[in-house]
C-alpha positions as CSV (number, residue, x, y, z in Angstrom):
1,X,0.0,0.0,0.0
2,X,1.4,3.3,-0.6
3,X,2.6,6.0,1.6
4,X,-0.3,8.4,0.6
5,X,-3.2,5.8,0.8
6,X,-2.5,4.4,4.5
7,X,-1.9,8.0,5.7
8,X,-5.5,9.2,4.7
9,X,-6.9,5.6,5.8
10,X,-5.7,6.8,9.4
11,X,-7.2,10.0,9.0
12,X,-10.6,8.3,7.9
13,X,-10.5,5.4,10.6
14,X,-10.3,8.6,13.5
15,X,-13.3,10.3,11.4
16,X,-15.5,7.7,11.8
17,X,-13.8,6.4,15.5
18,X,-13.2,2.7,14.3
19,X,-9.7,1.0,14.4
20,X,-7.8,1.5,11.8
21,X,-7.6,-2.4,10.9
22,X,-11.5,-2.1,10.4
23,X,-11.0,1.1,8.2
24,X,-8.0,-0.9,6.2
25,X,-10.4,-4.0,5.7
26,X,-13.1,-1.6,4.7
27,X,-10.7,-0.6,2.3
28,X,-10.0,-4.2,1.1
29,X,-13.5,-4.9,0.4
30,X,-14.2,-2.0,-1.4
31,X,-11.8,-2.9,-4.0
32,X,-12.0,-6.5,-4.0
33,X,-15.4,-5.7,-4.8
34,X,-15.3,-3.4,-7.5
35,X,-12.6,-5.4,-8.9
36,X,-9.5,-3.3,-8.5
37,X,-5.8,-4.9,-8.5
38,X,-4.3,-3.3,-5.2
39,X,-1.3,-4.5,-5.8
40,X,-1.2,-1.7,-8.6
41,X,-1.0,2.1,-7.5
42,X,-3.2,3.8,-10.1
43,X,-5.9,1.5,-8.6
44,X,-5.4,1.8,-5.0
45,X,-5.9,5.9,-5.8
46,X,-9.4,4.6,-7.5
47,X,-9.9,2.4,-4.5
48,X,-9.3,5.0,-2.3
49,X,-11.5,7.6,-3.7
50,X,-14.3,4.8,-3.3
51,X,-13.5,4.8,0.4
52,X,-14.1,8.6,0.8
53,X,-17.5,8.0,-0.4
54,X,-18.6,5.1,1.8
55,X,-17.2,7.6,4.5
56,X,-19.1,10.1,3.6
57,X,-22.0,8.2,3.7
58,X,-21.7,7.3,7.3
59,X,-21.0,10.5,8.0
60,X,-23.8,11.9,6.5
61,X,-25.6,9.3,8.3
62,X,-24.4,10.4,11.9
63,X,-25.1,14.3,11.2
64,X,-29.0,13.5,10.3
65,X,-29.6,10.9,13.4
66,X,-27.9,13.3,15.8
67,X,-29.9,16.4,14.3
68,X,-33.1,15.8,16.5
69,X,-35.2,17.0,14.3
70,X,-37.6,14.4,12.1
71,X,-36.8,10.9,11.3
72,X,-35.2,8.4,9.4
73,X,-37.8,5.9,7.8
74,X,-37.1,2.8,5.0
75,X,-39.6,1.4,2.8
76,X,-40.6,1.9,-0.8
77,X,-42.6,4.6,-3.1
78,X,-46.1,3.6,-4.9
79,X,-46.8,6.7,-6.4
80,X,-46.2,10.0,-7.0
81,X,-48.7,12.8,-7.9
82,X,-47.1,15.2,-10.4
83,X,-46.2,18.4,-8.7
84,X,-49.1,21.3,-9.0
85,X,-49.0,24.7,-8.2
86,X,-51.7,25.5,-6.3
87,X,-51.4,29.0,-6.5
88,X,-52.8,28.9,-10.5
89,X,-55.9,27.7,-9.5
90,X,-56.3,30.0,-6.7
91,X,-55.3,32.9,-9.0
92,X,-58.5,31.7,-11.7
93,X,-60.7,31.6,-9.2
94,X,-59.7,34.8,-7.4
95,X,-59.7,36.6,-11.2
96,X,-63.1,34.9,-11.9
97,X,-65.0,36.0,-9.0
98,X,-63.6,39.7,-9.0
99,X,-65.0,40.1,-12.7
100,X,-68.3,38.7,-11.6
101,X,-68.5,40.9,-9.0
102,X,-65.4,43.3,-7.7
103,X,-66.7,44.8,-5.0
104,X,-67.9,41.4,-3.0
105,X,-64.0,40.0,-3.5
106,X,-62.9,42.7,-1.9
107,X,-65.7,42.8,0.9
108,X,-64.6,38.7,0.9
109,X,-61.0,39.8,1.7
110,X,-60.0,37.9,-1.5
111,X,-57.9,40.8,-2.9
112,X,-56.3,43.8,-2.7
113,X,-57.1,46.7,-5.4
114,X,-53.9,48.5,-6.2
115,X,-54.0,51.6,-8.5
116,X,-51.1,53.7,-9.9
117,X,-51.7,57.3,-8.9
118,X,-50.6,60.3,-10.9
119,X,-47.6,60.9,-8.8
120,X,-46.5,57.4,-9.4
121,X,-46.8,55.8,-6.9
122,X,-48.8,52.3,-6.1
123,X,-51.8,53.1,-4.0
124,X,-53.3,49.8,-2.3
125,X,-56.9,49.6,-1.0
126,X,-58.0,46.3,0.8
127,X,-60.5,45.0,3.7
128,X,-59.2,43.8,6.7
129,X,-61.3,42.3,10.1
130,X,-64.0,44.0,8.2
131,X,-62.4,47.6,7.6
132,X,-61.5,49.5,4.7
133,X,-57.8,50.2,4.6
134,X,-56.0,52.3,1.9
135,X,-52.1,53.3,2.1
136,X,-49.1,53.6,-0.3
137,X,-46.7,50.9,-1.1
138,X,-42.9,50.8,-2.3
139,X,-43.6,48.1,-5.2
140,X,-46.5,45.4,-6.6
141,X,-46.3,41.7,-5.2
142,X,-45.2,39.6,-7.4
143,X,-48.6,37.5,-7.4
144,X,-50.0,41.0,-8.9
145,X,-53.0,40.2,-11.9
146,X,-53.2,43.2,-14.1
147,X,-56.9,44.2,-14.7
148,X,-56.9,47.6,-16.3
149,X,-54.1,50.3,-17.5
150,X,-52.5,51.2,-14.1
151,X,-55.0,49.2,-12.3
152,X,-53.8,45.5,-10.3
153,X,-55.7,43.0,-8.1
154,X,-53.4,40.9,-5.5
155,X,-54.8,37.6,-4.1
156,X,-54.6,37.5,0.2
157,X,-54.3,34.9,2.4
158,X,-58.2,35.5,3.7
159,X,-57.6,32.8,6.6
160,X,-57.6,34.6,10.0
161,X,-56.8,31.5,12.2
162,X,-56.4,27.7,12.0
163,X,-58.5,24.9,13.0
164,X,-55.9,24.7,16.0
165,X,-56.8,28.1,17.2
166,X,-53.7,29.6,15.9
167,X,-53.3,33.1,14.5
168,X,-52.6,32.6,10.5
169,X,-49.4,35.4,10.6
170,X,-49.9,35.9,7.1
171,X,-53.8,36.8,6.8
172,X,-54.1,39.4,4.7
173,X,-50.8,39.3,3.1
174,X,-50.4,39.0,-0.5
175,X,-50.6,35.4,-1.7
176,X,-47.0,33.9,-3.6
177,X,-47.2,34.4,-7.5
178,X,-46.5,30.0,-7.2
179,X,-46.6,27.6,-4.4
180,X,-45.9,23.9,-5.9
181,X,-46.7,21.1,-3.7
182,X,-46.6,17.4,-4.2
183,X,-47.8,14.2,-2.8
184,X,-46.5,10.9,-2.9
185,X,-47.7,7.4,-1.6
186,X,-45.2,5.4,0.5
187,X,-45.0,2.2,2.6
188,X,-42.4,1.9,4.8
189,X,-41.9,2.4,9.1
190,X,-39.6,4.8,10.8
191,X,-37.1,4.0,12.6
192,X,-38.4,1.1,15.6
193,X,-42.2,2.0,14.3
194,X,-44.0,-0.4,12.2
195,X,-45.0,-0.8,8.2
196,X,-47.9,1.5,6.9
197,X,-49.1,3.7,4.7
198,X,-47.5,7.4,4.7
199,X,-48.6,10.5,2.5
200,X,-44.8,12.3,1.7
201,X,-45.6,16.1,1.5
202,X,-43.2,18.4,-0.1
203,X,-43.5,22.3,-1.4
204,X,-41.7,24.1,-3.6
205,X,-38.3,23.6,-4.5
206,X,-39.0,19.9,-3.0
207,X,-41.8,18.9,-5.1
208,X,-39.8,20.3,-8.3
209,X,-36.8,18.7,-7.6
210,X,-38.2,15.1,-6.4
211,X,-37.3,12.5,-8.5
212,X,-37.3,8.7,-7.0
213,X,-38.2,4.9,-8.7
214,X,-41.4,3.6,-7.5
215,X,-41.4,0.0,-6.2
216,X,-37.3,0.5,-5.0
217,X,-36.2,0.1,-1.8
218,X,-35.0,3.4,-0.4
219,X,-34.5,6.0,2.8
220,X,-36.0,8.6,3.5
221,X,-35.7,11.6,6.4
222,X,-38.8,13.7,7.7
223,X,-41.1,14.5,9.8
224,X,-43.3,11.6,11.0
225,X,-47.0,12.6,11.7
226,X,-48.5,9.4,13.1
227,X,-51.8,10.8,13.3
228,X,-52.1,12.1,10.1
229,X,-50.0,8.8,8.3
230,X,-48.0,12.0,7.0
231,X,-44.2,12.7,6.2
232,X,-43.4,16.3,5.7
233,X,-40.5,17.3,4.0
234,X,-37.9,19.2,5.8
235,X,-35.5,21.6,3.8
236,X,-32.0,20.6,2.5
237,X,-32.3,17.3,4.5
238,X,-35.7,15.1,2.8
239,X,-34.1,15.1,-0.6
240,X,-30.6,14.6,0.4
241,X,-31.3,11.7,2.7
242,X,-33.0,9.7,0.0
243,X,-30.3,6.5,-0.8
244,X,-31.6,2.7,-2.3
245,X,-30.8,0.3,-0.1
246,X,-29.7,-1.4,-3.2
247,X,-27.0,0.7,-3.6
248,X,-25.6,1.1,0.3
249,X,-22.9,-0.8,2.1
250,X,-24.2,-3.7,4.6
251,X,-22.5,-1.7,7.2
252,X,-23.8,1.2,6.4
253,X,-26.3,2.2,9.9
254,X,-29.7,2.7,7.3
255,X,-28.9,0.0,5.2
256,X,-31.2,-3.1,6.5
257,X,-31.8,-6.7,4.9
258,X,-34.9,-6.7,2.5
259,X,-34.2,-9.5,0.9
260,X,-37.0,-12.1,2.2
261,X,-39.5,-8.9,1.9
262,X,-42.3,-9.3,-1.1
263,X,-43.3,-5.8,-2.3
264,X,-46.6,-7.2,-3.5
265,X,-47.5,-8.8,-0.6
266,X,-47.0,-5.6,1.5
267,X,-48.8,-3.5,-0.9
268,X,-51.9,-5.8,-0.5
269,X,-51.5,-5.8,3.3
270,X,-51.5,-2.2,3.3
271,X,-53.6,-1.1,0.6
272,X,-56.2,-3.4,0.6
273,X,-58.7,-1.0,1.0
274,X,-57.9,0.5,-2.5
275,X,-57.8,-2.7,-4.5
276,X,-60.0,-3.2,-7.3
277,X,-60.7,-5.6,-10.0
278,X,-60.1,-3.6,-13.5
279,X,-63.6,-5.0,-14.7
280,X,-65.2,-3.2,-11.5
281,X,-63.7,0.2,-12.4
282,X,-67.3,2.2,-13.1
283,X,-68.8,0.8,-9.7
284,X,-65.4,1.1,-8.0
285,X,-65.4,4.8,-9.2
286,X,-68.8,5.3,-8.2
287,X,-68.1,4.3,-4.7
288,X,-64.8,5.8,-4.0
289,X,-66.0,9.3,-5.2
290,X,-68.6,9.5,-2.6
291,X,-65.8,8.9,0.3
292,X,-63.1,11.8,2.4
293,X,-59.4,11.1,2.3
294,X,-57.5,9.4,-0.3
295,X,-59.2,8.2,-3.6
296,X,-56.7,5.6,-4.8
297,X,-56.9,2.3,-6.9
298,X,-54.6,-0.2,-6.6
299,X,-55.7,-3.0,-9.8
300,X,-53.6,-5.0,-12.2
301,X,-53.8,-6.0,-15.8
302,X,-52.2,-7.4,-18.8
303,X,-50.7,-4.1,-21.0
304,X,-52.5,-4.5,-24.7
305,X,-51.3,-1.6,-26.2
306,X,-49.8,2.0,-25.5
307,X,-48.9,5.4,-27.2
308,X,-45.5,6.7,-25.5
309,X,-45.5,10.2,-27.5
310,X,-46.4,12.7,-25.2
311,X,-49.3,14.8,-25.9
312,X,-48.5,18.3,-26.9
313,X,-50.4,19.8,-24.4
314,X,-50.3,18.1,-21.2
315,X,-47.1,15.9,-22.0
316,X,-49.1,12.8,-20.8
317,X,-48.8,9.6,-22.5
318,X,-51.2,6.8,-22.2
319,X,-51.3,2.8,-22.1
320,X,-54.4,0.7,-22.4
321,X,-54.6,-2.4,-20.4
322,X,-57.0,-5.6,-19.3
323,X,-58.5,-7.9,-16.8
324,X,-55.9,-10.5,-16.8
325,X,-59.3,-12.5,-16.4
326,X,-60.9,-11.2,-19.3
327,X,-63.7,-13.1,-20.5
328,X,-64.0,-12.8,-24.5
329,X,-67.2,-13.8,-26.0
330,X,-67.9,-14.6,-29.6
331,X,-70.1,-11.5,-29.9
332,X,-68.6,-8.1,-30.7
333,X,-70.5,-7.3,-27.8
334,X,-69.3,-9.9,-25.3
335,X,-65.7,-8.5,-26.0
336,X,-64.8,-5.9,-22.8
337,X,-62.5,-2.2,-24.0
338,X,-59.0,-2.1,-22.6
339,X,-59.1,0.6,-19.9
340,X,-57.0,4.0,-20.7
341,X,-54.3,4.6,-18.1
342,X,-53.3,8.0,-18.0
343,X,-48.9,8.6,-17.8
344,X,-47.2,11.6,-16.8
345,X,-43.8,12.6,-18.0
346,X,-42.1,11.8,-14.7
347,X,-43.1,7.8,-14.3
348,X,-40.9,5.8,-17.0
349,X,-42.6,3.0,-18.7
350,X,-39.9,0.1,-19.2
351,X,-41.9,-2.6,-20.2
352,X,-44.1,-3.8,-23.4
353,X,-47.3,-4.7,-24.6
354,X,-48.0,-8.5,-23.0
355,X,-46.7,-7.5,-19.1
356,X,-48.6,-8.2,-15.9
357,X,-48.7,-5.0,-14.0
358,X,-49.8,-3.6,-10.7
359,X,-51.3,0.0,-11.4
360,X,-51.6,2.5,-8.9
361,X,-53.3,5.7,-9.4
362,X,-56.5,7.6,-9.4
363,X,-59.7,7.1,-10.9
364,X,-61.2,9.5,-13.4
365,X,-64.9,9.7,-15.3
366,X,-66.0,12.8,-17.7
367,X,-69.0,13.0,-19.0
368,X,-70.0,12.5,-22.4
369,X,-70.7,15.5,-24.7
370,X,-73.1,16.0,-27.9
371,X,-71.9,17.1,-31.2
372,X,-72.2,20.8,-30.1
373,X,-69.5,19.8,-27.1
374,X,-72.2,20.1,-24.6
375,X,-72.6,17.8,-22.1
376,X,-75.1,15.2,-21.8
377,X,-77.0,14.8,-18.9
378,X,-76.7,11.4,-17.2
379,X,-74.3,10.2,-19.8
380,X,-70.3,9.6,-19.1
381,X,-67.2,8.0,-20.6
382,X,-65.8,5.0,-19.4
383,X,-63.6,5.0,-16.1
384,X,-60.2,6.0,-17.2
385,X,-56.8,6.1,-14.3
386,X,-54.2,8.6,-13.8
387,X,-51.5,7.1,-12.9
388,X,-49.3,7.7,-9.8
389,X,-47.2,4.6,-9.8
390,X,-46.7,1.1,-11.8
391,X,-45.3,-2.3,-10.6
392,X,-44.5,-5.0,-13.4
393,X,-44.9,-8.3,-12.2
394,X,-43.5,-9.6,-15.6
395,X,-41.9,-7.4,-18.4
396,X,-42.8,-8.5,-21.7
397,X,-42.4,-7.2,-25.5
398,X,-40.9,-3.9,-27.0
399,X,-42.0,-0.5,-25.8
400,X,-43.9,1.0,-28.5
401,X,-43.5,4.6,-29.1
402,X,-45.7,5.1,-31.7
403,X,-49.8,5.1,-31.3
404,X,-51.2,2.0,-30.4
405,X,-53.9,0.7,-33.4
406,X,-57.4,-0.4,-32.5
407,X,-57.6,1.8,-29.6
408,X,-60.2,4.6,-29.6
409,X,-60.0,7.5,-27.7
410,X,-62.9,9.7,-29.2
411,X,-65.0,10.2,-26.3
412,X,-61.9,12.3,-25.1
């Protein structure tokens, strides 16, 4: 070994407060099992640099557990909800009702008027706790709509307090001109808690940043809201702390053994409350849309076809799938439609037409419409599914990129 490599082995062994013998074996392994000659010196450099990496890891490891704030959880993704921003459909609906009626919005402490006066400056009328308040301010909030020539409406936060009693600081303030938040759907237990069902809940710079494989063993760092069955996000550590446990050292303090664990099998444990039969969609549908909390489906189905080119407009793609129980008639009637499953841009699709697949995702009907694009009362489209996350049990054929034929989508 040379000079420069066992000198910075010492210096990592009193980092992490082993013995140096465990540090050197450490070492050993790493290149043994990358298969590096250490016997040569370009390699024990490469070996080395692999070292500083599983080091870094632990050390990573130690800052977050000693941090006291949130905790560490394993398990795996189902889905994820593309990010929204919330704040566009707030902004529509704040627009909409102030040019139905401009005075009630700002009697409903919806807006703010601001006008620009002769002398220049911005001149801002709202109504707060019920009184008229006009004064001058330096600049418009970003979140600013402009309605006229010199003329701006701002959407407030009209909350006064929260269902825990709690003043809402920012009631009255202008709302942000974008909030993006994002939900995801994961199983897993933190740390010396048991498996279930957790709703992961980032904003912002989290939800547009998060990327992570469904179905893939991995950590995760948050806040834990047993009550709610909710992980919140917590700034520059959530997203950061995320590693597969396929990829981490055995001796690494988060990795743990997985191997005996059955990913289906836990997802029917702990979802069994959202399973469906593909053939049940419409009552399914029916059922779930009357209920509070989550409205997911969790079916499966043999993929029959699928369009991969995004859609100009929404950048969705879709794939059509069936009962793997299908039964075909020898009427053109007796023969069941493929059901229409809805794919965003950020779930890949790395399997063909002919796999077996666990869907997971939420259910969606629209209502039928005459020639003049008017609705028609009573009348509505088959059950389609947007999806949120996928889980091939086999992998079969070619992806197709190109449409699908024999697949009609012109009730869309």
């Amino acid at each position: 070994m040379i000079e420069r490599v066992e000198k910075e082995l010492n210096s990592l062994a009193t980092r992490l407060s082993i013995e140096v013998g465990e540090m050197n074996e450490k070492y050993t392994e790493i290149g043994s099992s990358n298969n590096l000659d250490l016997e040569d010196e370009r390699q024990q450099l490469v070996a080395l640099t692999l070292t500083r990496n599983y080091v870094r890891g632990r050390l990573a490891s130690n800052r977050t557990a000693s941090s006291g704030f949130g905790n560490a959880g394993t398990g795996f993704f189902i889905g994820i909800e593309p990010a929204r921003d919330v704040m566009e459909w707030k902004r529509k609906n704040v627009l909409s009702k102030y040019n139905g009626d401009s005075s009630q919005a700002l009697k409903d402490e919806l807006i703010a008027e601001v006008s620009l006066t002769e002398g220049g400056a911005y001149e801002k009328t709202q109504v707060k706790n019920g009184e008229w308040d006009t004064r001058v301010i330096p600049q418009l909030p970003a979140s600013a709509m402009e309605v006229g020539e010199g003329h701006w409406i701002v959407p407030v936060d009209p909350v006064k307090s929260w269902a825990s009693g709690d003043t809402n600081k920012n009631y009255g303030k202008p709302l942000p001109k974008e909030e993006f938040k994002l939900r995801a759907h994961f199983i897993g237990m933190k740390e010396d808690g048991d498996m279930q069902l957790w709703s992961v809940q980032l904003k912002n710079e989290q939800a547009k940043n998060f990327s992570v494989e469904t179905f893939r063993w991995t950590t995760i760092y948050g806040l834990f809201n047993e009550e709610r069955n909710a992980i919140y996000g917590i700034r520059n550590k959530t997203l950061s702390s995320m590693n597969y446990l396929d990829v981490l050292d055995e001796e690494d303090p988060r990795w743990i053994d997985v191997s005996d664990e059955s990913m289906e099998d836990i997802l029917a444990e702990h979802m069994a409350e959202y399973v469906a039969d593909m053939i049940e969609l419409d009552s399914y549908h029916d059922l779930i849309s009357q209920q509070q909390g989550l409205r997911l489906v969790v079916t499966d189905g043999i993929v029959t076809s699928m369009n991969l080119t995004p859609n100009e407009r929404s950048g969705n793609r879709v794939i059509w799938a069936e009962p793997v129980d299908a039964n075909y008639g020898f009427d053109e009637d007796d023969i069941p439609e493929s059901t229409p499953i809805w794919v965003p841009s950020h779930i890949d699709i790395n399997f063909g037409v002919g796999s077996d697949v666990i869907i997971i995702g939420r259910t969606n009907q629209t209502q039928k419409k005459d020639e003049d694009g008017m609705p028609i009362d009573g009348e509505y489209n088959p059950v389609t599914i947007n999806l949120y996350g996928v889980y091939a049990r086999s992998a079969t054929g070619v992806v197709v990129e190109e449409e699908a034929e024999g697949e009609s989508m012109e009730f869309w």
